[in-house]
N, C-alpha and C positions, 0 to 999 in steps of 0.2 A: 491389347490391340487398339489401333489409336482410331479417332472416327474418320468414316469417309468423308475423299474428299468434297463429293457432290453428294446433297441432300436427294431424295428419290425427285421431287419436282424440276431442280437444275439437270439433274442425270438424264428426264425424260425431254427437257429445252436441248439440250446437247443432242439425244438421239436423235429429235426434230428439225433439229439445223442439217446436219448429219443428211441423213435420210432425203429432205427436200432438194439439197445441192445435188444430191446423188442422181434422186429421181430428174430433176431436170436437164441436168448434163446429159444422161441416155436415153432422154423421153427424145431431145433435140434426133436422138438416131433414129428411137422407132418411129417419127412423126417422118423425118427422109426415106426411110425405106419401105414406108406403109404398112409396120408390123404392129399396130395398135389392136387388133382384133386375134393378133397372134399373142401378143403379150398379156391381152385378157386373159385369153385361153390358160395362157402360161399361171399366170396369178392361181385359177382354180388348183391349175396341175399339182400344186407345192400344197395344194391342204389335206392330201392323204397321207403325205411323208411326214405331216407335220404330227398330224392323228398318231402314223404306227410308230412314229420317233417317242411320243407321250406315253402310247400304252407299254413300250419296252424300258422305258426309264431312260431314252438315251437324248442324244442333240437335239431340240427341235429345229435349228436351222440346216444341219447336217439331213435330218429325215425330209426335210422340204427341199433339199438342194438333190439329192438323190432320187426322190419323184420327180422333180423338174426334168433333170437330166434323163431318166428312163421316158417321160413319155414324148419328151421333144424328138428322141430317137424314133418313138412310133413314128410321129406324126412327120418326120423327113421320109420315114420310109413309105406312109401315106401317101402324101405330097411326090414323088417320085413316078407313083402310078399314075399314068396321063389321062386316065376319065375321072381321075378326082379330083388333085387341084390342093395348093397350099390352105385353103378354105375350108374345104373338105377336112383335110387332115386337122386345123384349128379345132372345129367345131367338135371334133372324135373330142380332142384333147381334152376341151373343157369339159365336157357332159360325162367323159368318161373318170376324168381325175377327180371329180365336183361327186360323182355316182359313189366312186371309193371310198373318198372321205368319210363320205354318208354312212356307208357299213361297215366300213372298219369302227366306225363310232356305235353304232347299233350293234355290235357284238360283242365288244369290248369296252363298256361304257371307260370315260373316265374322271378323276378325281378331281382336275381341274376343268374349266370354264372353256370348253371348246369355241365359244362365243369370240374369243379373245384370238383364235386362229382364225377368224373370218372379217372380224373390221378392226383388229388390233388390239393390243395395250400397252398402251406406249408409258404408262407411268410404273410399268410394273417390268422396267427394260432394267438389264444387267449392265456395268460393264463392259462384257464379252458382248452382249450385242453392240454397243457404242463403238467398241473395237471391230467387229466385222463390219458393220457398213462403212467406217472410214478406211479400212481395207481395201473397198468394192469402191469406195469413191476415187482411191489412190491411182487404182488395176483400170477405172474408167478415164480420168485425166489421162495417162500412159498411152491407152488406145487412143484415144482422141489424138493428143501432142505426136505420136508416132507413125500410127496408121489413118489420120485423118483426111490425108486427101484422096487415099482407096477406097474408104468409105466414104465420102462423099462421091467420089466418080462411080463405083461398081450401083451406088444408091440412085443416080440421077439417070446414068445410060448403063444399064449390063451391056446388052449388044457391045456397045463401045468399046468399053473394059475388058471382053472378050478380046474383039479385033485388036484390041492393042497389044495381045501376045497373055494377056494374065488372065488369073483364074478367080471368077463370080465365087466361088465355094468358100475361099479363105478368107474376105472380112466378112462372107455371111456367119461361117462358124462365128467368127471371133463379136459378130453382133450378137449373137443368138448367147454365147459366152456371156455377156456383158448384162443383159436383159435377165439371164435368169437368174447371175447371181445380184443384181439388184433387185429382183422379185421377192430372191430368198434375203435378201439382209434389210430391207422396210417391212417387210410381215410385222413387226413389234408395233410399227405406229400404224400403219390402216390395213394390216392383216389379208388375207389371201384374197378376199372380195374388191375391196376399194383401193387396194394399190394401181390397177390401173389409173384411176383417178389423177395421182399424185403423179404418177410418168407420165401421159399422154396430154395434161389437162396445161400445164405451165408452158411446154415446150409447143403446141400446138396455140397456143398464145400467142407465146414469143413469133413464129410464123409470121400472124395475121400482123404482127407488128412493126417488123424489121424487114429486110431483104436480104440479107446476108447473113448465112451460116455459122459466123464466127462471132456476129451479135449476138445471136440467140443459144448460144453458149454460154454467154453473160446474164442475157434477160432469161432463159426459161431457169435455169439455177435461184435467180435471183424470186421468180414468180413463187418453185417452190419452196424455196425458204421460206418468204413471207405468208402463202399458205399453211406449212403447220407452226408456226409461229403465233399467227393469228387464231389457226382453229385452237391448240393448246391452248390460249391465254382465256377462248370465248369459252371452251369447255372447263375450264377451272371457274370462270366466271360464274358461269349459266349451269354448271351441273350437271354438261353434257358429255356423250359418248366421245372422248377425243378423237378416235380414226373418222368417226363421220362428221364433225367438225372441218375435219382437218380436206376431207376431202369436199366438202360445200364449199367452203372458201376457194378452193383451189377450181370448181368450178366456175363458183360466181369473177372468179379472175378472167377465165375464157369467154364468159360472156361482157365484161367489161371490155377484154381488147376487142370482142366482134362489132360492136357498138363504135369502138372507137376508127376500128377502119372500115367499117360499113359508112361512116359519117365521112369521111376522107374521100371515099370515091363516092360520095352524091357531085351530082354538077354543081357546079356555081352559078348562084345567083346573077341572071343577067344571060350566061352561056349558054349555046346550043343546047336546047334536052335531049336532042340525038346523040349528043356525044359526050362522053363521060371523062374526067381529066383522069387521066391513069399514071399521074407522076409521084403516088403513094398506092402502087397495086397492095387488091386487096389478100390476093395469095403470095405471098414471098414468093420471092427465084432466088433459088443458092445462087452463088458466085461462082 
C-alpha cells in the first residue's frame, strides 16, 4: 500500500480551508435571515446523533446529520404554534438535544474522547471528512449561484416575496438544508459547541464591512479561512486546543471589523457633532 497523499497536519490544513470557506459562504445566509441563534441551537442538536452514531459503531457525521434533521422537524412544528414563536422552538432544540447528548453518554459511556464531539478534532480528520465538507461546500456555492436572489429577497422582505405570487417556505427549507449540513460536516474542526463561532463570526464581519451581499460572499469566506488557518498554525504553535483556537481568532476578526467601522462612522474632525457622515454605514444593506 503506497503512503498517503496528505500527512495527518496537511489533511487537518485541508479540512480547515475546507471547513472556513464553507462556514463563511452560509454564515453570509444565516447573518441575512437572522438564523444565528437558530444555528446555535442547531450545533448542539448534531451532538447526540453524534454520541448514538459512536456507541453503535456507525457514521458520526451520518448520526449528527439525522439528529439535526429530527429535531429541526420539532422545532418547525414548535415554531408553527403561534404562542410560542421560532425562539421558543430554538431554545427546546438546543437544551433538549445538548440534555440527550448528556445521557446517551452517561449510559453508554464511550471509548473515545467525547470532548472531541464538542469543540472538535480536526487533526484526527479522515479523508471522508475532507470529502463531505467539500461536498456541502459544492451543494452551498449551487444554492447561492442558483437560488440566490430568492434568498436574498424572501431574507430581506417575506411579506414581499409572498405578494409576489411565491412561497416563504421553499428557500427557508433549502436554508435550514444548507445550515445543517454545514453544522454536520465542520463538527471535526470546532465540534457541536463552537461551530457557531466559525458560521456566524466571519460573515457577520463581512456585514459590518462591506454593503453589498455579493462582497461578503468574498470577504466572510475569506475571514473564515483565515480564521482556522490562523487558529491551526497558533495551536500547533502554542500547544493549543485547535477548535478553540480556531474559533478566538475568528472572533477576535469581528471585533477587529467592529472597530474598523465603529471608527468610519465617528464624525470628522472639524464637522457637525450632531451629525454623523454615513457614507460607510455601519450596518450593511444588501443590494
Amino acid at each position: 500500500m503506497g503512503a498517503p497523499l496528505l500527512d495527518f497536519f496537511q489533511l487537518a490544513m485541508l479540512e480547515t480551508i475546507l471547513a472556513g470557506a464553507l462556514a463563511g459562504i452560509v454564515g453570509v445566509l444565516v447573518v441575512l435571515r437572522e438564523r444565528a441563534f437558530f444555528t446555535m441551537s442547531l450545533t448542539h442538536a448534531t451532538f447526540p446523533g453524534a454520541v448514538a452514531a459512536a456507541i453503535v459503531g456507525g457514521s458520526i457525521p451520518l448520526g449528527a446529520a439525522v439528529a439535526a434533521i429530527a429535531l429541526i422537524g420539532v422545532a418547525v412544528g414548535i415554531g408553527r404554534i403561534r404562542s410560542q414563536g421560532p425562539a421558543v422552538a430554538s431554545g427546546v432544540m438546543l437544551t433538549a438535544g445538548f440534555a440527550l447528548g448528556a445521557f446517551l453518554q452517561s449510559v453508554a459511556p464511550l471509548a473515545i474522547d467525547v470532548e472531541s464531539f464538542l469543540v472538535g478534532q480536526v487533526l484526527a480528520v479522515t479523508p471522508a471528512d475532507a470529502w463531505l465538507t467539500g461536498a456541502v461546500l459544492a451543494a452551498a456555492l449551487t444554492a447561492w449561484a442558483v437560488f440566490g436572489r430568492h434568498l436574498l429577497f424572501s431574507s430581506v422582505d417575506e411579506a414581499g416575496y409572498r405578494q409576489a405570487g411565491m412561497r416563504p417556505w421553499l428557500p427557508e427549507v433549502l436554508s435550514l438544508a444548507v445550515i445543517a449540513g454545514t453544522v454536520v460536516a465542520i463538527m471535526p474542526v470546532v465540534g457541536a459547541i463552537l461551530g457557531v463561532a466559525l458560521i456566524v463570526a466571519p460573515a457577520a464581519a463581512a456585514r459590518l464591512l462591506v454593503t453589498d451581499w455579493r462582497w461578503m460572499l468574498v470577504i466572510a469566506p475569506a475571514i473564515g479561512i483565515g480564521s482556522g488557518v490562523l487558529g491551526l498554525l497558533a495551536s500547533r504553535a502554542l500547544d493549543l486546543a485547535a477548535g478553540g483556537a480556531i474559533a478566538l481568532v475568528a472572533a477576535v476578526a469581528y471585533g477587529a471589523a467592529w472597530v474598523v467601522s465603529t471608527r468610519r462612522t465617528r464624525p470628522r474632525r472639524g464637522a457637525d457633532p450632531g451629525r454623523v457622515d454615513r457614507s460607510h454605514p455601519r450596518e450593511a444593506r444588501t443590494s
